[in-house]
Backbone as CSV, one residue per row, in Angstrom:
resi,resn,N_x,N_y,N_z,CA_x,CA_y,CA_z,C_x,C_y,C_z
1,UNK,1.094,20.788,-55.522,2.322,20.008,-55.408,3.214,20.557,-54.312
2,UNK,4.156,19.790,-53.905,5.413,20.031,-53.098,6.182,21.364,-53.378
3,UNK,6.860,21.802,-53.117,8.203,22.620,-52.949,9.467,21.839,-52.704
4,UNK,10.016,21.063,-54.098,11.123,20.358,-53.536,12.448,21.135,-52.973
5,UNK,13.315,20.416,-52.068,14.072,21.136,-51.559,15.467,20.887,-52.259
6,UNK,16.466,21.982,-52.674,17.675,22.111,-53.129,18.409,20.913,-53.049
7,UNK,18.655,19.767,-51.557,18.885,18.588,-51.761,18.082,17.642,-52.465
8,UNK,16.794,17.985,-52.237,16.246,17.239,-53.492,16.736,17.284,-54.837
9,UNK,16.933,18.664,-55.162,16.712,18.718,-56.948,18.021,18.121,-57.358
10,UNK,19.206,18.528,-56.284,20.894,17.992,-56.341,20.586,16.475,-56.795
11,UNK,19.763,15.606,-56.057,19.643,14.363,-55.950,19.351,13.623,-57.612
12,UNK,18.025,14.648,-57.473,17.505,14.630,-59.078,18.210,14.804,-60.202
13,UNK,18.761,15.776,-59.975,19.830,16.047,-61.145,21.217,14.903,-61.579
14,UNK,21.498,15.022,-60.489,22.573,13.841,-60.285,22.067,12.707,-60.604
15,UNK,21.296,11.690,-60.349,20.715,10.349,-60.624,20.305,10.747,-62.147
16,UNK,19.778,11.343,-62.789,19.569,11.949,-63.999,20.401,12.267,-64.667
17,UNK,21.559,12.539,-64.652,23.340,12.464,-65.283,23.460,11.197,-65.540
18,UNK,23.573,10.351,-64.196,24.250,9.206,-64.372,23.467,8.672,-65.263
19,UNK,22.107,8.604,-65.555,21.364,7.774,-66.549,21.323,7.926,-67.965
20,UNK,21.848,9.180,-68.342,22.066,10.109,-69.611,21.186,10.768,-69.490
21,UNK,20.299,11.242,-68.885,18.833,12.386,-68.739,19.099,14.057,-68.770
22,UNK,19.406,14.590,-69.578,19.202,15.931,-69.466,17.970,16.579,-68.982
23,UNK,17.814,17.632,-68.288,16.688,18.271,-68.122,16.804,19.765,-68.345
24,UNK,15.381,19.636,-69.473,15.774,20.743,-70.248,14.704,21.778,-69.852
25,UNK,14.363,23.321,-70.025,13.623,24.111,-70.091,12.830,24.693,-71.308
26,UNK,11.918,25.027,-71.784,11.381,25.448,-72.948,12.543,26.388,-73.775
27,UNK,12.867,26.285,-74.518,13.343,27.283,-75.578,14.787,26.647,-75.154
28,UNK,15.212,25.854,-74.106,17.294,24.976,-74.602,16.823,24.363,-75.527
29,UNK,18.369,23.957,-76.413,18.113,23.273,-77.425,17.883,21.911,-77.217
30,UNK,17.418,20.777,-77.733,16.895,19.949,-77.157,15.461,19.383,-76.721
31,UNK,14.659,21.090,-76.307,13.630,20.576,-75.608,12.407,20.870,-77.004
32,UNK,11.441,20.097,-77.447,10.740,20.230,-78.506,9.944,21.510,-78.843
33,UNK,10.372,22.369,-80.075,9.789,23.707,-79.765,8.701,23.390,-79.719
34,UNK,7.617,22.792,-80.153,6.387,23.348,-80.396,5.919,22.754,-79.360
35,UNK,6.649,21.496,-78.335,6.090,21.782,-76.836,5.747,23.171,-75.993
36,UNK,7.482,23.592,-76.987,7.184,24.864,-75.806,5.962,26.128,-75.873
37,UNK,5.577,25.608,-77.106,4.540,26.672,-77.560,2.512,26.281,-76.691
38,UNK,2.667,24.870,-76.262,1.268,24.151,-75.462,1.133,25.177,-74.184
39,UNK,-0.232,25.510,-73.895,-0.570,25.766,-72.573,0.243,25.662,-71.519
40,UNK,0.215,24.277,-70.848,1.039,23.789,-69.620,1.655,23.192,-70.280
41,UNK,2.954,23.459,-71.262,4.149,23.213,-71.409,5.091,22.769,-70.092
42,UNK,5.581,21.336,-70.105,6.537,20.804,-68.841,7.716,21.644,-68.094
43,UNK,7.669,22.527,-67.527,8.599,23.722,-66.941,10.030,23.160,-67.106
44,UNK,10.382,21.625,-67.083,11.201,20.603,-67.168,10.991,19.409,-67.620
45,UNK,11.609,18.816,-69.168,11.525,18.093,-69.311,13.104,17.546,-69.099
46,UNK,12.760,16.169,-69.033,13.988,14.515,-69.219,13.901,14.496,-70.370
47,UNK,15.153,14.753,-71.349,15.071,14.455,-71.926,16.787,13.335,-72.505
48,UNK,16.266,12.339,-73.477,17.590,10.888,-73.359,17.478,10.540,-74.583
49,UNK,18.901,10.346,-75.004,19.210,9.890,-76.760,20.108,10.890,-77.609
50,UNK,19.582,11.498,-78.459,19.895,12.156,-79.754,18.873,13.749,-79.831
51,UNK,19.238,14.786,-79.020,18.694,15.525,-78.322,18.149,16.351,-79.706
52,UNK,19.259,16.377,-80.804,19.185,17.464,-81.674,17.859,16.851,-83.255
53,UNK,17.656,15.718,-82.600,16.299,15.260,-83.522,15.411,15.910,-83.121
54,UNK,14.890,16.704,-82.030,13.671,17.063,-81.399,13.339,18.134,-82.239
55,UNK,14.401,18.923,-82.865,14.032,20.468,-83.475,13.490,19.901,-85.453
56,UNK,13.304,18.625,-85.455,13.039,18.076,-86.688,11.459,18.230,-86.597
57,UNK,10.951,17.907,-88.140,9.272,17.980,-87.771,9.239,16.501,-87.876
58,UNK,7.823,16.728,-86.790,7.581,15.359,-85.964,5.934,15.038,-86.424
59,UNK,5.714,13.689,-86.571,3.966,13.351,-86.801,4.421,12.303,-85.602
60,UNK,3.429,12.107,-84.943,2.834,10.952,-83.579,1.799,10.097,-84.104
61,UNK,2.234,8.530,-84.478,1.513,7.552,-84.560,0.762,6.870,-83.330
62,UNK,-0.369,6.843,-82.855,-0.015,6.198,-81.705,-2.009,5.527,-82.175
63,UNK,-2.249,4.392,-81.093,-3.097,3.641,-81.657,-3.354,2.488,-80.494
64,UNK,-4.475,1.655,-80.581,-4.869,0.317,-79.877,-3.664,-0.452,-79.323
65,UNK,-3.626,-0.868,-78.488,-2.477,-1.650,-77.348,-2.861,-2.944,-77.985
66,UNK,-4.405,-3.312,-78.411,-4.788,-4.754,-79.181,-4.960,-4.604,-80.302
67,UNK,-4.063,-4.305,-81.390,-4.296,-3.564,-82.498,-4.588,-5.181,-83.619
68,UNK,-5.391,-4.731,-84.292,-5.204,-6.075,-85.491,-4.131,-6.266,-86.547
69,UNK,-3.530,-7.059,-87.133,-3.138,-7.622,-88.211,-2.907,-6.367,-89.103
70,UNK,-4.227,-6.374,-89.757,-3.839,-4.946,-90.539,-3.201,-3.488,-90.278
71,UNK,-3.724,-3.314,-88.497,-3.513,-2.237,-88.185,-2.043,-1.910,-87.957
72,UNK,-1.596,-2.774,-87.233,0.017,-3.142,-86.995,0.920,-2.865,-88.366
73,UNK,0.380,-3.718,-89.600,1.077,-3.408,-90.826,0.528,-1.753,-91.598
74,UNK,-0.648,-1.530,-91.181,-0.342,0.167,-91.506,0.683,1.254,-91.188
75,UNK,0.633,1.379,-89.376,1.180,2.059,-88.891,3.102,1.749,-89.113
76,UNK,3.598,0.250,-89.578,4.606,0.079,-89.722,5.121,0.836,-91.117
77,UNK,3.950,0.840,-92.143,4.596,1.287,-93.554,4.848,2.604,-93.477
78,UNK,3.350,3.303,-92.567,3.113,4.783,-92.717,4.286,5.426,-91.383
79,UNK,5.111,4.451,-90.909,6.011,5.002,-90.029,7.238,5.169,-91.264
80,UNK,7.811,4.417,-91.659,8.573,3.796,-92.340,8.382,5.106,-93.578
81,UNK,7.322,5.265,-94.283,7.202,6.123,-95.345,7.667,7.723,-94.932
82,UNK,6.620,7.937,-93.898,6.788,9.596,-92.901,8.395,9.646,-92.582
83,UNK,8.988,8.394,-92.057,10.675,8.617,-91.755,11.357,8.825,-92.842
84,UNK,10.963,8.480,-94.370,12.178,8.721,-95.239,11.424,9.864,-95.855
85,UNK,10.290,10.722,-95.676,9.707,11.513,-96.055,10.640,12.379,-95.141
86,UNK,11.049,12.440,-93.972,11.697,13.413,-93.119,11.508,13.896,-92.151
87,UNK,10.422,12.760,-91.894,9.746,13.314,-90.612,9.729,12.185,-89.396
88,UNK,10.295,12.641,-88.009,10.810,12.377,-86.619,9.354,11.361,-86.255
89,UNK,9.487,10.187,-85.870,7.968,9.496,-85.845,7.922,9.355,-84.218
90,UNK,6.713,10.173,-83.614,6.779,10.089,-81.981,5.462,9.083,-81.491
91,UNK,5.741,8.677,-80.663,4.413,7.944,-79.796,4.911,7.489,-78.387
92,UNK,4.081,6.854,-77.886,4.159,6.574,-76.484,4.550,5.191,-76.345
93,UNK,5.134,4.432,-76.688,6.386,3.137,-76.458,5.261,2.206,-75.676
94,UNK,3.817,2.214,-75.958,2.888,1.254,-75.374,3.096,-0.232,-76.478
95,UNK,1.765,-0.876,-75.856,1.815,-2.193,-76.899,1.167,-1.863,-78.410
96,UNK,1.138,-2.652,-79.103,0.721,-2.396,-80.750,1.160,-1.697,-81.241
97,UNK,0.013,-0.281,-81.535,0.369,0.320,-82.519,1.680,1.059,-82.281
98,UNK,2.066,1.759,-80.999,3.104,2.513,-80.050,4.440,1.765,-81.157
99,UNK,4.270,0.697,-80.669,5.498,0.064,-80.767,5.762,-0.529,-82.438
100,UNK,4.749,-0.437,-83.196,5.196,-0.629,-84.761,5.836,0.613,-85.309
101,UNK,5.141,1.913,-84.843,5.301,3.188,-85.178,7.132,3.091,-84.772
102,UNK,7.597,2.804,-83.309,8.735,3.138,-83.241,9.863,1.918,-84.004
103,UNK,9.194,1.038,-83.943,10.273,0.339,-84.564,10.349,0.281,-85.972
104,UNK,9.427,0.476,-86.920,9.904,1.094,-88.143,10.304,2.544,-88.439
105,UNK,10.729,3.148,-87.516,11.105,4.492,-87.810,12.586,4.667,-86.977
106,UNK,13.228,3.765,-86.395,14.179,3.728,-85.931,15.526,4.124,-86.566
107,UNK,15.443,4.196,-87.718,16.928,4.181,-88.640,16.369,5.715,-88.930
108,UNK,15.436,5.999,-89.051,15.115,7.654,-89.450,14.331,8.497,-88.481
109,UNK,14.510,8.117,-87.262,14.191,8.675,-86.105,13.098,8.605,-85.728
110,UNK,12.960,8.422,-84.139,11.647,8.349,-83.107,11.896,8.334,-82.402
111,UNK,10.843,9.393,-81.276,10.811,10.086,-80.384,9.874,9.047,-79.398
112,UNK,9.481,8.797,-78.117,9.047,7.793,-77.194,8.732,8.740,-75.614
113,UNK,7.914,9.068,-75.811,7.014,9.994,-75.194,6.788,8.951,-73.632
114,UNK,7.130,9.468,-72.813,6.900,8.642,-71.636,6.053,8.729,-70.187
115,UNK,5.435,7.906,-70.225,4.205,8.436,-69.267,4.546,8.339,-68.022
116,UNK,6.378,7.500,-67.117,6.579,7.621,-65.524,8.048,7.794,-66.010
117,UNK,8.748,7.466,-64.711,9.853,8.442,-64.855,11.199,7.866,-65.893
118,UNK,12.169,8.096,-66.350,13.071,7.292,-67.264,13.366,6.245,-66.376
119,UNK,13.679,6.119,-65.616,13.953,4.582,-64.872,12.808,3.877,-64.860
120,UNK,11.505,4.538,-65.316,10.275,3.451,-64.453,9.726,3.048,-66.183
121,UNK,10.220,1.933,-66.929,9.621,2.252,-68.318,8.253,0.938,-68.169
122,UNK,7.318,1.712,-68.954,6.308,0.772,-69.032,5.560,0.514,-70.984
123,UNK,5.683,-0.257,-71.459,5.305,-1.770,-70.319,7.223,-2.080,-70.158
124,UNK,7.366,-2.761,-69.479,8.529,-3.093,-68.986,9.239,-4.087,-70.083
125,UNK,8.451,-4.675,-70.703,9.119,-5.877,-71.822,9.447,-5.009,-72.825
126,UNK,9.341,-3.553,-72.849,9.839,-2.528,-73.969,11.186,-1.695,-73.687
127,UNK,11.511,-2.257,-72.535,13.081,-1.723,-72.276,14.248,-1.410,-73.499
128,UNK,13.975,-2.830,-73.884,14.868,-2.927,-75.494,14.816,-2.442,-76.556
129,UNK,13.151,-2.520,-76.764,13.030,-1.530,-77.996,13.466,-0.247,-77.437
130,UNK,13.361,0.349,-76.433,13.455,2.140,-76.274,15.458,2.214,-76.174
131,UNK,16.183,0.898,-75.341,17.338,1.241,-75.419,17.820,1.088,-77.375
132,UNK,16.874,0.314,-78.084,17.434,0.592,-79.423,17.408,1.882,-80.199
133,UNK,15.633,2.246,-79.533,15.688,3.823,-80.387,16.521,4.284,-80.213
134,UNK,17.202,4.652,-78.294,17.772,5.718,-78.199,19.657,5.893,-78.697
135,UNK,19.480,4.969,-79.935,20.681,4.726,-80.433,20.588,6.498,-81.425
136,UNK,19.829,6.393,-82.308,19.305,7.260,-82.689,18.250,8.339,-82.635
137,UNK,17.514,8.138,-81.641,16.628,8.715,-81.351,16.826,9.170,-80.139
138,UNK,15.189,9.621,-79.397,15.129,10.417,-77.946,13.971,9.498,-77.307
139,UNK,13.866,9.774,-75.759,12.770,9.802,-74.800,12.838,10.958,-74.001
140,UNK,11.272,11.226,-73.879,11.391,12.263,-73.360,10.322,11.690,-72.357
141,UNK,10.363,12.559,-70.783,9.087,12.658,-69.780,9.035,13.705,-69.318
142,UNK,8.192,14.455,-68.667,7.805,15.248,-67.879,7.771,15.196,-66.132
143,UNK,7.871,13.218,-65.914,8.036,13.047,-64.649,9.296,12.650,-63.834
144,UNK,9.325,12.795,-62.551,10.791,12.666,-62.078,11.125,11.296,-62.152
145,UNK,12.860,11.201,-61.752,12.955,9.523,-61.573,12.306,8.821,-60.862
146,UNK,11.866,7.694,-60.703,11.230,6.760,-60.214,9.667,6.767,-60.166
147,UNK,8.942,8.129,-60.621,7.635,7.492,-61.267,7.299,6.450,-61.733
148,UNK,6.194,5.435,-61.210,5.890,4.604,-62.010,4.392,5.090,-62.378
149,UNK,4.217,4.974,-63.593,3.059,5.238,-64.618,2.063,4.694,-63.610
150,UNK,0.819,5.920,-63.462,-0.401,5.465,-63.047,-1.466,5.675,-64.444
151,UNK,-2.725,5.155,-64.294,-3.306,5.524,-65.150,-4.153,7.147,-65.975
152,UNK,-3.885,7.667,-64.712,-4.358,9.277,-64.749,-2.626,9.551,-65.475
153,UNK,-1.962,9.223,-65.482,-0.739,9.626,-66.475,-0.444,9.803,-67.670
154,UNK,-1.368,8.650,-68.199,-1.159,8.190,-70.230,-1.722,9.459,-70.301
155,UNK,-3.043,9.876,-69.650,-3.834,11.111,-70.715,-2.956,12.383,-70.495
156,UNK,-2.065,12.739,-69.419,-1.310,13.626,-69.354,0.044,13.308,-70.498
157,UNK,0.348,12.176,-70.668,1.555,11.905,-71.556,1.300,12.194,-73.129
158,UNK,-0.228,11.894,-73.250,-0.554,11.923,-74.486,-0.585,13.443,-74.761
159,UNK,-1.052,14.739,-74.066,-0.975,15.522,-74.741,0.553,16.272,-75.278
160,UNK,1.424,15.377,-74.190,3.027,15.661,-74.917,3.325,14.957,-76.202
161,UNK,2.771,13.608,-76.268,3.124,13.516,-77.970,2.289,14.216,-78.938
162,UNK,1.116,14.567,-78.565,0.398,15.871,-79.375,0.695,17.021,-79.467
163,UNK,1.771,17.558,-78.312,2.151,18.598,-78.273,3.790,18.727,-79.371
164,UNK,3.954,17.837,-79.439,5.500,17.790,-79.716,4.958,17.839,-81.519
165,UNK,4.172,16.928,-81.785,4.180,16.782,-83.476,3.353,17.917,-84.026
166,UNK,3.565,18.048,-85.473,2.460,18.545,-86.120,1.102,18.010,-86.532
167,UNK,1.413,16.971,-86.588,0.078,16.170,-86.905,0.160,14.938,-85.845
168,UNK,-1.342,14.326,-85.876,-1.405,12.521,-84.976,-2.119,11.823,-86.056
169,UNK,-1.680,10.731,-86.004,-2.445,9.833,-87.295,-2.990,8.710,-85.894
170,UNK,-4.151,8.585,-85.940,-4.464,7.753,-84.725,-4.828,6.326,-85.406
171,UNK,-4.535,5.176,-85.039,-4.904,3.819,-85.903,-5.473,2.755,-84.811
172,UNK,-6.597,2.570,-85.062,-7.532,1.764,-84.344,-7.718,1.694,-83.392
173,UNK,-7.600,2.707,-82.617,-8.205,3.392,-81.233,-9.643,3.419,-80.898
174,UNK,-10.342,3.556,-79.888,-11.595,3.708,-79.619,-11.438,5.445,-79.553
């Protein structure tokens, strides 16, 4: 990688204020401990919302983008159950299962793991759901502003929602 330069990071930082984006280091409060405990832990994460949910224990639903009928109504109950059980429900804000997981866990928190930068959200028709989580909840990325998600990204994003929870309940995935 690069060596960004001091006007760079000014730039970064600043555009990252104005958006509500903190950027945090392993061990501030805020940044998910048991991220900080992974291999290549993010030297810097973005992190946006309700910062002090992150130090909660977390399970990651995440699952098929073409999920079926049934699968959709699993991951909604078993979000829904795990949130009043006490536990922070994380995934990656994709189609299906992503997105049952966060929207039944919204009133009892979820986390939205992001694969390009906070300005670049994908899929893009999920803007709303993530500005609702972050009523109560967080997003977090690892990448700078204006990333837009390539596909060599999800598998790097995914090991941050694996990294962040204690457990993954995976639902109708290949």
């Amino acid at each position: 990688g690069r060596i960004c330069t001091i006007d760079d990071a000014e730039r970064e930082l600043a555009a990252s204020r104005k958006i509500g984006v903190a950027l945090l280091a392993p061990g501030e409060l805020g940044y998910p401990p048991r991220l900080a405990s992974i291999d290549d832990a993010p030297p810097l994460l973005g992190v946006r919302g309700v910062p002090d949910i992150m130090s909660q224990p977390m399970i990651a639903i995440v699952g098929s983008r073409n999920a079926s009928g049934a699968g959709l109504k699993f991951a909604q109950v078993l979000a829904r159950d795990l949130g009043h059980a006490g536990f922070v429900i994380a995934s990656g804000l994709a189609r299906g299962i992503d997105q049952a997981a966060h929207r039944h866990s919204i009133d009892t928190g979820t986390v939205a793991v992001l694969a390009g930068g906070h300005d670049r959200i994908y899929p893009p028709e999920h803007e709303g759901l993530l500005a609702e989580l972050l009523q109560s909840g967080t997003a977090i990325s690892e990448m700078p502003l204006g990333h837009v998600p390539r596909a060599r990204d999800f598998p790097r994003r995914n090991r941050l929602i694996s990294g962040v929870a204690l457990g993954v309940v995976v639902v109708e995935a290949a």
